[in-house]
N, CA, C and O of each residue as an XYZ file, in Angstrom:
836
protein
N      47.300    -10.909    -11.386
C      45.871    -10.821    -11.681
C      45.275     -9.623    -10.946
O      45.376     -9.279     -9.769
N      44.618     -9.084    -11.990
C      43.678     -7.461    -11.292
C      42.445     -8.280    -10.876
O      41.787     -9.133    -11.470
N      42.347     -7.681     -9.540
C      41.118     -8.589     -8.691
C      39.996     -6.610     -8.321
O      40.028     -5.852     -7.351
N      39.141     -6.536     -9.771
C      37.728     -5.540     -8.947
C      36.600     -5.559     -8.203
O      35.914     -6.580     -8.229
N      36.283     -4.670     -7.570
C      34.771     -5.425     -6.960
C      33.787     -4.452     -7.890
O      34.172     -3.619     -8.712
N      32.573     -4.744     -7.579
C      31.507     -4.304     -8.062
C      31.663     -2.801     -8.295
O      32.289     -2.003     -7.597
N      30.776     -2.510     -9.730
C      31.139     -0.895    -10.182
C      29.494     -1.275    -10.451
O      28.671     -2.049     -9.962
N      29.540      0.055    -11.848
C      28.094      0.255    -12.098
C      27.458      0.258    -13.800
O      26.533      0.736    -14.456
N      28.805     -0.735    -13.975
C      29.003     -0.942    -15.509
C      27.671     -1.740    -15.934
O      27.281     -1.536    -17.084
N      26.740     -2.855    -14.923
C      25.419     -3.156    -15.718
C      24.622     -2.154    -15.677
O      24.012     -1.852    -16.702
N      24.477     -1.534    -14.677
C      23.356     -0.662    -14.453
C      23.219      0.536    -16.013
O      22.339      0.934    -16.776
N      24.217      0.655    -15.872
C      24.862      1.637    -16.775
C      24.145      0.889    -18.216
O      23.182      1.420    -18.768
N      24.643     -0.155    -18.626
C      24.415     -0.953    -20.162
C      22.674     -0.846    -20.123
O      21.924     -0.566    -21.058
N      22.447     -1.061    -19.186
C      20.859     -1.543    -19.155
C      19.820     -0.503    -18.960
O      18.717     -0.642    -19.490
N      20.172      0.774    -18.059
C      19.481      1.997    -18.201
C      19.744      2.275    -19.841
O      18.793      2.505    -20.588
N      20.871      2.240    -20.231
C      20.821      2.919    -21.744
C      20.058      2.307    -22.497
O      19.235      2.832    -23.247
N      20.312      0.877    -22.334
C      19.068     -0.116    -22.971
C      17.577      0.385    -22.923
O      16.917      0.103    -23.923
N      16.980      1.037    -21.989
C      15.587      0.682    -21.065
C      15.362      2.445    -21.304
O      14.180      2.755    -21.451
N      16.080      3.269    -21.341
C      16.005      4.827    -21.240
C      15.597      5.140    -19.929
O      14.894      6.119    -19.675
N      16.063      4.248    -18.989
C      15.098      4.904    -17.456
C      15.864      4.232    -16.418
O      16.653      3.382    -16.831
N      15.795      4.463    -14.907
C      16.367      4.508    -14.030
C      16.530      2.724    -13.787
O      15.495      2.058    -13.811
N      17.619      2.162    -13.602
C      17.654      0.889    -12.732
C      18.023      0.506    -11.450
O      18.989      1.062    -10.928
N      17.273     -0.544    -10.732
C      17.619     -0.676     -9.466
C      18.498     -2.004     -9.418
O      18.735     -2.825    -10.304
N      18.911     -1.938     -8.056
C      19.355     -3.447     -8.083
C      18.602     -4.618     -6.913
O      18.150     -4.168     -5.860
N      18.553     -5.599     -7.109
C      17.503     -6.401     -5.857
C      18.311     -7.683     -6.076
O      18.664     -8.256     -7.107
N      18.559     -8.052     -4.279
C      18.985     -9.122     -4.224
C      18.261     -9.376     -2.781
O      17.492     -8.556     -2.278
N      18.674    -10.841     -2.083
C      17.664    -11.240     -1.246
C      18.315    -11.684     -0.269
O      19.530    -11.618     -0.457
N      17.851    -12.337      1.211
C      18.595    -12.764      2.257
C      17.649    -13.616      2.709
O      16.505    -13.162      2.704
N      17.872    -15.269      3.292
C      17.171    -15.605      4.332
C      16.289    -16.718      3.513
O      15.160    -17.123      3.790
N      17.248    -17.139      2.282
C      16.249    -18.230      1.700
C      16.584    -19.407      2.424
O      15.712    -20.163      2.852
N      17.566    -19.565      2.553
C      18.261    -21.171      3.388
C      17.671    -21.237      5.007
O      17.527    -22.212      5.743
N      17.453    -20.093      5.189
C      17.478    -20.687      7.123
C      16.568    -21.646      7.456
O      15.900    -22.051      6.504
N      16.306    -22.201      8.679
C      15.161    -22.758      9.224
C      14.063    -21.834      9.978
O      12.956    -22.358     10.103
N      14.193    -20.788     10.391
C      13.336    -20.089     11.101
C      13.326    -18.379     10.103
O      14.354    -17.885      9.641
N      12.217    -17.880      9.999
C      12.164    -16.266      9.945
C      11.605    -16.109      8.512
O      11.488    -17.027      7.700
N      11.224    -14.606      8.288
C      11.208    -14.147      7.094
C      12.250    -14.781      5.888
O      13.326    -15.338      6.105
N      11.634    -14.540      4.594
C      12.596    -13.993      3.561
C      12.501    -12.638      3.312
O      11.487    -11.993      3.045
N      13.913    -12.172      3.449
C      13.852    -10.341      2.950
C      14.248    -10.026      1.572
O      15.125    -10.758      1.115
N      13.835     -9.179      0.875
C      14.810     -8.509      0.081
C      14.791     -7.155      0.071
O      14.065     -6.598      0.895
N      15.637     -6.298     -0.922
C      16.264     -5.213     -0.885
C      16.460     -4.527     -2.766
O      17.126     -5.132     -3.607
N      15.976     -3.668     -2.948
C      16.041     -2.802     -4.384
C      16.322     -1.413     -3.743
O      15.791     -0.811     -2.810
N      17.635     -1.044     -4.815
C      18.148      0.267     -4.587
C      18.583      0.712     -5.653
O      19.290     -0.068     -6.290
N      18.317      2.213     -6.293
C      18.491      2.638     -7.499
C      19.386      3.715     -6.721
O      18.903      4.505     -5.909
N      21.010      3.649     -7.124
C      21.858      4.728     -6.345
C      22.280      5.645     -7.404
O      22.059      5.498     -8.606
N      22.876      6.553     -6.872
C      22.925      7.804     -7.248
C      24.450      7.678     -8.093
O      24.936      6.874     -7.298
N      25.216      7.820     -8.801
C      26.255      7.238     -8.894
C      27.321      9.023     -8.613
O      28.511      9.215     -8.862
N      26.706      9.612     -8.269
C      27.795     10.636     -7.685
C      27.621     10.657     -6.141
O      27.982     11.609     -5.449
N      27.026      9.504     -5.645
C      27.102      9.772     -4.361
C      27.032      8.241     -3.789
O      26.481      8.264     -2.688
N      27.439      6.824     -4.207
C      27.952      6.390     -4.206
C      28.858      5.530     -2.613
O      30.081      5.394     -2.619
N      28.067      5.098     -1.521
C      28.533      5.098     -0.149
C      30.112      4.035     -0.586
O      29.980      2.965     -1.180
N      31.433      4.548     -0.189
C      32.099      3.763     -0.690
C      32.442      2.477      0.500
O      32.231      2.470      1.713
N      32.807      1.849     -0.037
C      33.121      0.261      0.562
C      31.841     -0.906      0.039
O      32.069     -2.095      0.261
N      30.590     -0.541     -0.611
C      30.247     -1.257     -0.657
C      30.578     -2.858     -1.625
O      31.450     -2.965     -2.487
N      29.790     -3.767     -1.261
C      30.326     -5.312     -1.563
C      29.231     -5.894     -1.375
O      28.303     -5.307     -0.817
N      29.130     -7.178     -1.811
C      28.469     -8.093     -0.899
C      28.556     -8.668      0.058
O      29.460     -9.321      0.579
N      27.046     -8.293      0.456
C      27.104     -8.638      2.018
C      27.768     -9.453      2.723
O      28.126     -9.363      3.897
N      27.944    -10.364      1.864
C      28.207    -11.961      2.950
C      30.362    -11.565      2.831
O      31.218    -12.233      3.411
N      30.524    -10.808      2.269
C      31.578    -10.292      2.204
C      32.024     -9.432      3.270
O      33.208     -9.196      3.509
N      30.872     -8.892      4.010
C      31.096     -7.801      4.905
C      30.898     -8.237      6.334
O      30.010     -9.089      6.380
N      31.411     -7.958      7.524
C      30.995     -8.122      8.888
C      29.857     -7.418      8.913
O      29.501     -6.557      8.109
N      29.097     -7.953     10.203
C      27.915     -7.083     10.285
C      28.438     -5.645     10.988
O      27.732     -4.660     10.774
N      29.341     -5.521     11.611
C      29.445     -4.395     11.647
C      29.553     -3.395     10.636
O      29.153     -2.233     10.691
N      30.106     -3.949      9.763
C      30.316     -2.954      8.122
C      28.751     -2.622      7.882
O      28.143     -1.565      8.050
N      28.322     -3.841      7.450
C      27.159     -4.048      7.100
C      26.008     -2.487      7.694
O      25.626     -1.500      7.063
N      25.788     -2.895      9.056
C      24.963     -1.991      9.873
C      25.792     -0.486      9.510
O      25.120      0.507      9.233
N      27.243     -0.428      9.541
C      27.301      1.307      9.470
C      26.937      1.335      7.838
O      26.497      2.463      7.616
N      26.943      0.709      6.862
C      26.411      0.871      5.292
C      25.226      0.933      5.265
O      24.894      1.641      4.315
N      24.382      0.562      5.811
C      23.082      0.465      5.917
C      22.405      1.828      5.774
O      21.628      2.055      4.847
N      22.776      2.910      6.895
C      22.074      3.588      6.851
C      22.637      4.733      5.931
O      21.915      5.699      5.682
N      23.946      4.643      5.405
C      24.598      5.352      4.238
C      24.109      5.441      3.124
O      23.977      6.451      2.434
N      23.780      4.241      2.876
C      23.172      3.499      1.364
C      21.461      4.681      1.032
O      21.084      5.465      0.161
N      20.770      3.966      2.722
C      19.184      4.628      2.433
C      19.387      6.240      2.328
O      18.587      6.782      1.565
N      20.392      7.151      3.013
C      20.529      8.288      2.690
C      21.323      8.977      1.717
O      21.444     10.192      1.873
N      21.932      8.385      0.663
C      22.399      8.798     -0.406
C      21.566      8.009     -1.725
O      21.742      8.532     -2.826
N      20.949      7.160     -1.686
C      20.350      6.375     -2.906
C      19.822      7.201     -3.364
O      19.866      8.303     -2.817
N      18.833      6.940     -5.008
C      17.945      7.689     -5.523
C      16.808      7.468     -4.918
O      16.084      8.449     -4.746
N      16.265      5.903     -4.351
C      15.372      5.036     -3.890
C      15.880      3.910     -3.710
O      16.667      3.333     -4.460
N      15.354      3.463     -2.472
C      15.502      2.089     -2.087
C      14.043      1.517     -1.651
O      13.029      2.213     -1.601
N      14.101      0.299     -1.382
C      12.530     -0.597     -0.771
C      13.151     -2.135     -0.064
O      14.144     -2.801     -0.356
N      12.508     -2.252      0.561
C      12.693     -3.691      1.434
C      11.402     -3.931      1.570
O      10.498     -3.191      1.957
N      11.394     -4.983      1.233
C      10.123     -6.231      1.154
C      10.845     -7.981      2.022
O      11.819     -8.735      2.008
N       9.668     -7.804      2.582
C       9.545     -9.453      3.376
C       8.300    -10.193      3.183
O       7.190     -9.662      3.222
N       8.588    -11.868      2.899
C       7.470    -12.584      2.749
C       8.151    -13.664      4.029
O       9.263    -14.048      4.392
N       6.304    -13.906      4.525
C       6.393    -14.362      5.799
C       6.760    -15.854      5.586
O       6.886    -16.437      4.509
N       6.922    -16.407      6.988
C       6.679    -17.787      7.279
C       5.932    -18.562      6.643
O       6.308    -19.585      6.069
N       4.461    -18.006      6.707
C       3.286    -18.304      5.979
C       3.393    -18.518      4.410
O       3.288    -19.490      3.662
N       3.688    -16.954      4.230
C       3.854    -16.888      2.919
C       5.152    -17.713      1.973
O       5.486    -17.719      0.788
N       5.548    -18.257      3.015
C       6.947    -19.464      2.674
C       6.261    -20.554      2.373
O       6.192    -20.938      1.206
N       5.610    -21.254      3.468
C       4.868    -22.542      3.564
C       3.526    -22.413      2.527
O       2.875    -23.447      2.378
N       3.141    -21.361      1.902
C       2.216    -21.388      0.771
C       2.602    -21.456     -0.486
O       2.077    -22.187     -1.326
N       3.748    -20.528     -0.726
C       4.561    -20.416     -1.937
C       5.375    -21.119     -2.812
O       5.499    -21.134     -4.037
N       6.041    -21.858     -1.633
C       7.569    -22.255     -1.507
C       8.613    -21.379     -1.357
O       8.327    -20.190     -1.221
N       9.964    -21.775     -1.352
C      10.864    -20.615     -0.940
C      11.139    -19.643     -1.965
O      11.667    -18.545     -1.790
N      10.676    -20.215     -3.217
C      11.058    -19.429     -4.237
C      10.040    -18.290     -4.362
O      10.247    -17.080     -4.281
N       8.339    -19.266     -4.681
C       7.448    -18.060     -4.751
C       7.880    -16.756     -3.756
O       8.224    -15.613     -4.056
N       7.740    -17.312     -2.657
C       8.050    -16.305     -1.301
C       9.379    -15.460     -1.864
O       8.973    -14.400     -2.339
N      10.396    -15.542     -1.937
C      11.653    -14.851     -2.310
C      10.699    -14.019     -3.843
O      10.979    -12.845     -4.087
N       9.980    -14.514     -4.448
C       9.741    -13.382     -5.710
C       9.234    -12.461     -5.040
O       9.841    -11.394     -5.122
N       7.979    -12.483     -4.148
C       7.163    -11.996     -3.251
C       7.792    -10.786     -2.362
O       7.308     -9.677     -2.141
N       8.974    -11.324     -1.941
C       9.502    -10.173     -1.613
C      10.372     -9.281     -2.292
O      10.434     -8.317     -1.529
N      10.765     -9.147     -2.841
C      11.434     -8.915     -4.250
C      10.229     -7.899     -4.838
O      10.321     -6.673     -4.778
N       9.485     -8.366     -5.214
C       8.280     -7.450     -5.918
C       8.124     -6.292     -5.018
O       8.274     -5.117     -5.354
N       7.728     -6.836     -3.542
C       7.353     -5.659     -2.255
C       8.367     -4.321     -2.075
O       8.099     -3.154     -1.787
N       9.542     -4.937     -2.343
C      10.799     -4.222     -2.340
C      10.627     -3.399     -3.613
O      10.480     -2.211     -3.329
N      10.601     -3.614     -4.769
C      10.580     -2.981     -5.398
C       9.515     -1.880     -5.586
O       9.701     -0.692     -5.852
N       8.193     -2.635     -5.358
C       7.206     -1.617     -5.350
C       7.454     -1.147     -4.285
O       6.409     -1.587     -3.806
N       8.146     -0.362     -3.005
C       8.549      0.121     -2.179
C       9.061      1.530     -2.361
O       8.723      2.527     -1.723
N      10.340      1.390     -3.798
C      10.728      2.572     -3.951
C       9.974      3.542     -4.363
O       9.110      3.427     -5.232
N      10.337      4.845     -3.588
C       9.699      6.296     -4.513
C       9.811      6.356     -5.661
O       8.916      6.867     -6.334
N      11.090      5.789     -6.300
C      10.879      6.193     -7.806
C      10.840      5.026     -8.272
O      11.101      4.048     -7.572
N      10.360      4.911    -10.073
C       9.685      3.610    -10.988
C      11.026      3.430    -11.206
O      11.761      4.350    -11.563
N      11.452      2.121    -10.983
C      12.993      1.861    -11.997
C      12.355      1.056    -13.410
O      11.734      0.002    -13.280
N      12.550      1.587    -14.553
C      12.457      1.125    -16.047
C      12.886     -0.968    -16.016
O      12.554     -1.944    -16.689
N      13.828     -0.682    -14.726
C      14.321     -1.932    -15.170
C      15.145     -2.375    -13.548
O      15.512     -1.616    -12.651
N      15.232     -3.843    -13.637
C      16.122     -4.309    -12.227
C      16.825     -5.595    -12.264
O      16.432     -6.756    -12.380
N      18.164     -4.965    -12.111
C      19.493     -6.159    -11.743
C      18.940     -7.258    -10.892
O      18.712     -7.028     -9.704
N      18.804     -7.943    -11.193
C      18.579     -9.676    -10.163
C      19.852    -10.253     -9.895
O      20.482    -10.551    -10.909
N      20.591    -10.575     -8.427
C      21.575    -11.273     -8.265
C      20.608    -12.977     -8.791
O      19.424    -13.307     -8.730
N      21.832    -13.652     -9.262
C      21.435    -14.919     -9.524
C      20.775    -15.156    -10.964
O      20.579    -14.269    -11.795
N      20.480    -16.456    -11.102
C      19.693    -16.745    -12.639
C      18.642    -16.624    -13.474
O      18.435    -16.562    -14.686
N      17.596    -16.599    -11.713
C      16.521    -16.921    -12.191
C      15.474    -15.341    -12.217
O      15.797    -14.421    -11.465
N      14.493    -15.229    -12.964
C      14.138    -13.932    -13.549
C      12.265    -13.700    -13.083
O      11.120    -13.693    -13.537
N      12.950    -13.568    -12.061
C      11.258    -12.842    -11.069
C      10.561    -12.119    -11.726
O      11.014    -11.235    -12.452
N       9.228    -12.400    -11.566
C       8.222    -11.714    -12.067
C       7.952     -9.935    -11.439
O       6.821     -9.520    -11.188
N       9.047     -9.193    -11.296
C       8.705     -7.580    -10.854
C       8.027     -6.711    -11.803
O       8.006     -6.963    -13.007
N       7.572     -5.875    -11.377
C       6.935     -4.642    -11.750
C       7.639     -3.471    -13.099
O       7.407     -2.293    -13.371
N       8.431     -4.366    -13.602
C       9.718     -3.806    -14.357
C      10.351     -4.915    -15.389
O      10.122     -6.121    -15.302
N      11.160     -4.320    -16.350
C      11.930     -5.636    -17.078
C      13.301     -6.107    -15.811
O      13.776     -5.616    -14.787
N      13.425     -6.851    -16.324
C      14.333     -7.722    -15.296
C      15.477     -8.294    -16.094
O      15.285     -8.789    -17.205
N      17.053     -8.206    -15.350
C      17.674     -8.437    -16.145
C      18.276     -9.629    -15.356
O      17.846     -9.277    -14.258
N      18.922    -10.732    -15.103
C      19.507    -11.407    -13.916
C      21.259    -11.233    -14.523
O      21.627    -11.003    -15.675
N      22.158    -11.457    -13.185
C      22.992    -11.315    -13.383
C      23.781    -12.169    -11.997
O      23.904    -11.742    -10.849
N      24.253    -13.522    -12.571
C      24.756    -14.536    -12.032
C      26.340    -13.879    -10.711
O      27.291    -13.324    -11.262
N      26.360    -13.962     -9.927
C      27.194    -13.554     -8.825
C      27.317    -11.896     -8.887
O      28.387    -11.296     -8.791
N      26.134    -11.327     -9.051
C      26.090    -10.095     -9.080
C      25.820     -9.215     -7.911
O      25.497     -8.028     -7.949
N      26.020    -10.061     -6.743
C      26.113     -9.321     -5.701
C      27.608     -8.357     -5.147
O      27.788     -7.375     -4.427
N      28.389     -9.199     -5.873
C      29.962     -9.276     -6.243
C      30.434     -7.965     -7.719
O      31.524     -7.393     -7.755
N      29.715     -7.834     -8.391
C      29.713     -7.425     -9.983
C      29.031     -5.822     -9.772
O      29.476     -4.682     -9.910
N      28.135     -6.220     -9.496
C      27.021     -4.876     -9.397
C      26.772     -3.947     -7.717
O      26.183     -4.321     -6.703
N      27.504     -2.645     -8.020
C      27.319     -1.694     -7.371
C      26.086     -1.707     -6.559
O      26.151     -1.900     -5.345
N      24.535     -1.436     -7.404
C      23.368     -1.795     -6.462
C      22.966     -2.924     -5.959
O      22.618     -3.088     -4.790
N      23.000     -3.821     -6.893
C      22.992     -5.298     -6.337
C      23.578     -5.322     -5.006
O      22.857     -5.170     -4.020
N      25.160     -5.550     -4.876
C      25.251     -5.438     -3.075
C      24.844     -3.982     -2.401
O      24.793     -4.179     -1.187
N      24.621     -2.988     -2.613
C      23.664     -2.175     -2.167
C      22.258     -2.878     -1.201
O      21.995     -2.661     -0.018
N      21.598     -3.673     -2.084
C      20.649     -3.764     -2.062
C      20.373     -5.203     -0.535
O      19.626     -5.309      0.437
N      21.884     -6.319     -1.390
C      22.192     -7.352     -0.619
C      22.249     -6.944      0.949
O      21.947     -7.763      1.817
N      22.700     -5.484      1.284
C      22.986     -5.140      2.320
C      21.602     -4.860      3.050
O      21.273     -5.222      4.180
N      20.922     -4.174      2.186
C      19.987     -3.547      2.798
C      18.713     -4.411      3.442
O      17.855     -4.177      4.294
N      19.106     -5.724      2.431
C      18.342     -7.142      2.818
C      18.584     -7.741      3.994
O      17.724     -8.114      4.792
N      19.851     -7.845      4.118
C      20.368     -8.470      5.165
C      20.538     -7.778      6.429
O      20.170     -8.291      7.486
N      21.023     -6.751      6.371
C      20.420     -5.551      7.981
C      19.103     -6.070      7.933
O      18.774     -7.077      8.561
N      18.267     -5.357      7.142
C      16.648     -5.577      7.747
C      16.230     -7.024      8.385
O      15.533     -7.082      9.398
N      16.693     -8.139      7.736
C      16.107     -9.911      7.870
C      16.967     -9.342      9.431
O      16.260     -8.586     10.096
N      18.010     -9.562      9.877
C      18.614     -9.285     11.099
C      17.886     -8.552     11.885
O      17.945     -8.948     13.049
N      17.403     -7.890     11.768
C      16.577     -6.840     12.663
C      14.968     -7.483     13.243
O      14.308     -7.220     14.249
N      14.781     -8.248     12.305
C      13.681     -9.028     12.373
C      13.704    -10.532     13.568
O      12.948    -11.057     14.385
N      15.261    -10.758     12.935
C      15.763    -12.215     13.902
C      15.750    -11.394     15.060
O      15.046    -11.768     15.998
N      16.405    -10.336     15.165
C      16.698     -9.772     16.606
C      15.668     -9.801     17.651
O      15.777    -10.143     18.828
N      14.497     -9.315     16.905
C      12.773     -8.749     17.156
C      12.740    -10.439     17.637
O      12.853    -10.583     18.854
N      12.623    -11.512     16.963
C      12.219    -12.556     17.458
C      12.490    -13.325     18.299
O      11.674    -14.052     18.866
N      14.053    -13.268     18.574
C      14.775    -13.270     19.566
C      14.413    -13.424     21.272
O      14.655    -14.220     22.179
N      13.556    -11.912     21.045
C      12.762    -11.844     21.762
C      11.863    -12.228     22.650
O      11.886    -12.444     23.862
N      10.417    -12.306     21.132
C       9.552    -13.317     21.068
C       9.438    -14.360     21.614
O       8.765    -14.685     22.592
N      10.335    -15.103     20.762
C      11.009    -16.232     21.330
C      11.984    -16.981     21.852
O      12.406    -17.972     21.255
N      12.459    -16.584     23.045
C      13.699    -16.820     23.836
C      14.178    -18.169     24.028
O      13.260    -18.988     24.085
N      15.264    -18.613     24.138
C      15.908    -19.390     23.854
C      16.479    -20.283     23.091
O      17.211    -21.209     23.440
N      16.042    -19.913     21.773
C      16.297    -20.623     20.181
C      17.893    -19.716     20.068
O      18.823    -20.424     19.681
N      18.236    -18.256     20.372
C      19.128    -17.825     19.779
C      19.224    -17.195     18.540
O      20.262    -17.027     17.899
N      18.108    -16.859     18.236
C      17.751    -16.040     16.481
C      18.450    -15.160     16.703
O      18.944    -15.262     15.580
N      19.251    -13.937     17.332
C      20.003    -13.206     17.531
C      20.979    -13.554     17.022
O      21.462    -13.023     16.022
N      21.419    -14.458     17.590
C      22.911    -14.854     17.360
C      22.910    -15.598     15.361
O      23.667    -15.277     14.446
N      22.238    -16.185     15.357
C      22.456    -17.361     14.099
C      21.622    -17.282     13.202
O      21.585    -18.152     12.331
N      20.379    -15.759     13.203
C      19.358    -15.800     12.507
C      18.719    -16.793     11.855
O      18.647    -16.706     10.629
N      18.200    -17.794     12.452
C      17.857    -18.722     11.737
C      18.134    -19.863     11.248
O      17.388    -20.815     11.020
N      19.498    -19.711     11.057
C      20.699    -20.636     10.410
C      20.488    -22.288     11.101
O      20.165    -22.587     12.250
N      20.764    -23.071     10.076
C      21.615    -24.109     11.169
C      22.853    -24.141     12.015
O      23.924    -23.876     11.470
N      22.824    -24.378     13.026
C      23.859    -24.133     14.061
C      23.645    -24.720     15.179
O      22.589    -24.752     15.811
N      24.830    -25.279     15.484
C      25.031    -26.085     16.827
C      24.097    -25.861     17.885
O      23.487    -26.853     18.284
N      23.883    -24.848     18.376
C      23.269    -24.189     19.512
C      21.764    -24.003     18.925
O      20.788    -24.120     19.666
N      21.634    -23.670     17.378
C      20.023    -23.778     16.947
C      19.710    -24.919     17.194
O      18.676    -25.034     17.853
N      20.363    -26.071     16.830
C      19.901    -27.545     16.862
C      19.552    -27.753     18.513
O      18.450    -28.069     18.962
N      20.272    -27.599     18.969
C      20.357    -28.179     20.841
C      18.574    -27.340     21.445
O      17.664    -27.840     22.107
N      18.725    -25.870     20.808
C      17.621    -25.370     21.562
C      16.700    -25.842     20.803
O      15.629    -25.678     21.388
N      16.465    -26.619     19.260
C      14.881    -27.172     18.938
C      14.954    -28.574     19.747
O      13.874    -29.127     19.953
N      15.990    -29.122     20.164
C      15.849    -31.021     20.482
C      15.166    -30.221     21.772
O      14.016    -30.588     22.010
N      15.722    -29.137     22.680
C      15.429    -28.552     23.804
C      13.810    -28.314     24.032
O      13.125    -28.930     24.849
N      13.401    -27.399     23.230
C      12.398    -26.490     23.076
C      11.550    -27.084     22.067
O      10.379    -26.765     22.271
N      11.694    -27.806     21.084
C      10.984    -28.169     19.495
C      10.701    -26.892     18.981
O      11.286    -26.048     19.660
N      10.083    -26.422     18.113
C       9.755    -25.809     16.844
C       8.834    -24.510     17.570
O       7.905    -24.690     18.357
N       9.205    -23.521     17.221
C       8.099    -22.175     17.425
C       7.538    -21.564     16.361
O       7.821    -22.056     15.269
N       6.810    -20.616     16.378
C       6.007    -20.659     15.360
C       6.887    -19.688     14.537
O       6.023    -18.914     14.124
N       8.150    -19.210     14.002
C       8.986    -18.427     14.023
C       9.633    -19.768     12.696
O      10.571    -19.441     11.969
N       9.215    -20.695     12.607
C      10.202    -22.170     12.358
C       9.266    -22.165     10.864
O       8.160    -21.633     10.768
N       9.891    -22.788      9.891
C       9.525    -23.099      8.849
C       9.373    -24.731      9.120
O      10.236    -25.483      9.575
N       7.805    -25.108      8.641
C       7.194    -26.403      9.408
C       7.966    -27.081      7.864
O       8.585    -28.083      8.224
N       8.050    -26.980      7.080
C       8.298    -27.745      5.952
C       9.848    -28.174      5.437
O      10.033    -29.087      4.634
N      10.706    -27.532      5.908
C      12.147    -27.283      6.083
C      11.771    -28.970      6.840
O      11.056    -29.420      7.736
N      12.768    -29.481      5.813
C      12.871    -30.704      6.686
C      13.567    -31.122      8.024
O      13.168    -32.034      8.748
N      14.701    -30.305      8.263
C      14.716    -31.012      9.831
C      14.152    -30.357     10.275
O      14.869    -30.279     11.272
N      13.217    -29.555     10.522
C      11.639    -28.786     11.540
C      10.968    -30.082     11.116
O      10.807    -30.955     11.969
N      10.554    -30.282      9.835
C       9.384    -31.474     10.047
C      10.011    -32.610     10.438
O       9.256    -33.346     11.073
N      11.205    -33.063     10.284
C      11.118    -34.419     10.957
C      11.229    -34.390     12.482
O      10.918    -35.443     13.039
N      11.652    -33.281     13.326
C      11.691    -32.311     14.477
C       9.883    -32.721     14.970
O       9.551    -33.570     15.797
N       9.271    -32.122     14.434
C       7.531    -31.811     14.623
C       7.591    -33.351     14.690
O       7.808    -33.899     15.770
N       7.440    -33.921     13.782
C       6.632    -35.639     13.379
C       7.567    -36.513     14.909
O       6.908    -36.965     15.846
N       8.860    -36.584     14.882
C       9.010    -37.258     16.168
C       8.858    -36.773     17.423
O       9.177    -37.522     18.347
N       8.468    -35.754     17.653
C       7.737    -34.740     18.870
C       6.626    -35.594     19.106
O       6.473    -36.292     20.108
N       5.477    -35.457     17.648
C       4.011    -35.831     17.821
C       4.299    -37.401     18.193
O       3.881    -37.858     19.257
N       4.973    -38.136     17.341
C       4.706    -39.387     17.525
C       5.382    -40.094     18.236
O       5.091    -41.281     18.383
């Protein structure tokens, strides 16, 4: 069995479709308990092309971070968009994930005619929209983009880290994890925490009561 990774064979079908430039946008940071949702749109150049790329969750972060800044200096355009905490707990995770997605896109210097969506569902962007089910895997910009999502949401955990010391957002961005769990029974919930994520709220409610 011939096993490929991602080329630029949608981008390709769908600019010809559309007569105009396409990007790709995929997202990071819908599952966690704490932080932003990020995403990432990148319309690449296809003679310049940073090679190794994949999807992210495919890559160490070390890959990840040296692609990162390869990607933003050879693309045609890229954009990263984040919707907050807030904008989580108003939206839901989904509104919020379109939200950023849109930001990202309206981000880039140039108009893409049209944009690759990893996954099914077909966000309301600034552009026609095409989705394309494990296309972080399939599509050249798509993990482009996956990457560029996921450096940035990281950079953000890092920043909060900070903020807020002793949760470990550095380490687990957010995630569930052994050591996330111990420091909320420890610490309870910061404002960094998605109140609606159910173990934060059942976290909060046996705190209060």
């Amino acid at each position: 069995m011939i096993i490929t990774g991602p080329d630029l064979s949608l981008e390709t079908l769908l600019a010809a479709r559309l007569g105009g430039p396409v990007c790709g946008v995929d997202e990071a940071g819908r599952g966690p308990w704490a932080g932003p949702v990020s995403a990432g749109a990148v319309i690449l150049d296809p003679a310049h092309v940073p090679p190794g790329l994949n999807d992210s969750k495919a890559l160490s972060e070390k890959r990840r971070d040296a692609l990162a800044p390869q990607i933003r200096s050879r693309a045609l355009a890229w954009g990263v968009g984040f919707a907050s905490v807030e904008e989580i707990e108003t939206l839901n995770i989904l509104g919020a994930t379109g939200l950023a997605m849109r930001r990202a896109v309206e981000a880039l210097s140039l108009s893409p005619a049209g944009a690759l969506v990893d996954g099914n569902y077909s966000f309301d962007l600034p552009c026609e929209v095409e989705t394309a089910v494990k296309g972080d895997s399939r599509s050249l910009s798509i993990a482009a983009a996956s990457i560029l999502a996921k450096t940035a949401r990281d950079a953000v955990m890092a920043e909060l880290d900070l903020e807020y010391p002793g949760y470990g957002f550095a380490r687990h961005k957010g995630y569930a994890s052994p050591a996330h769990i111990a420091a909320l029974e420890d610490l309870g919930p910061c404002p960094a925490h998605r109140p609606s994520w159910a173990p934060i709220r059942a976290l909060m409610a046996a705190r209060s009561g």
